[in-house]
N, C-alpha and C positions, 0 to 999 in steps of 0.2 A: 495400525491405528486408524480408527474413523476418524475424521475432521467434520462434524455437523457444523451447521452453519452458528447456531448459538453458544459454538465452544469459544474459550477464550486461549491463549495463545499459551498460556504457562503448560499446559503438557505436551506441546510442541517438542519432538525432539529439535537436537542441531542440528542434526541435518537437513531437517526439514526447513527449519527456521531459517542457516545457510541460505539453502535454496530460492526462497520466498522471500526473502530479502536480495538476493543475487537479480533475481528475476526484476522484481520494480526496481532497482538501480540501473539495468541494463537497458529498461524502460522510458526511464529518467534520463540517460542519458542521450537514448538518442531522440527523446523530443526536444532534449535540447542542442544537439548540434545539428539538425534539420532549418536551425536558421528562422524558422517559423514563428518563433515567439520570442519575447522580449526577457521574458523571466519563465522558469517552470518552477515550479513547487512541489515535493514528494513528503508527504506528513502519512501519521499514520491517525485512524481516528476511528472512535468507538460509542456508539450510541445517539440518543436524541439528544443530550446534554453537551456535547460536542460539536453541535448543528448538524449532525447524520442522521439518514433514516432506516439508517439499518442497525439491527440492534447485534449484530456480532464486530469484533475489530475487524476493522480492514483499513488496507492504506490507498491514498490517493494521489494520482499524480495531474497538476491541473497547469496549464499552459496559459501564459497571458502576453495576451497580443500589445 
């Protein structure tokens, strides 16, 4: 299966999904045991109504010092 960038996630198999969620937890975790920030935050967010500027979902993981 193609994943274009303007797909949205329900024809995601599980496996994939698994994965891509495996992945930014794996992510998530070690920005935060790096010691480096005070709190990290992994959300997932989709569109301009969201305050993103990209219009496919995707998740982010953001670090505060």
């Amino acid at each position: 299966m193609v994943y274009r960038s303007y797909a949205r996630i329900t024809p995601y198999t599980k496996e994939h999904m698994r994965s891509l969620i495996n992945f930014g937890v794996k992510k998530w975790m070690y920005m935060d045991k790096t010691g480096e920030f005070k709190s990290v935050i992994f959300y997932k967010n989709h569109g301009i109504y969201s305050g993103g500027s990209i219009k496919h979902p995707h998740m982010q993981i953001v670090g505060l010092k």
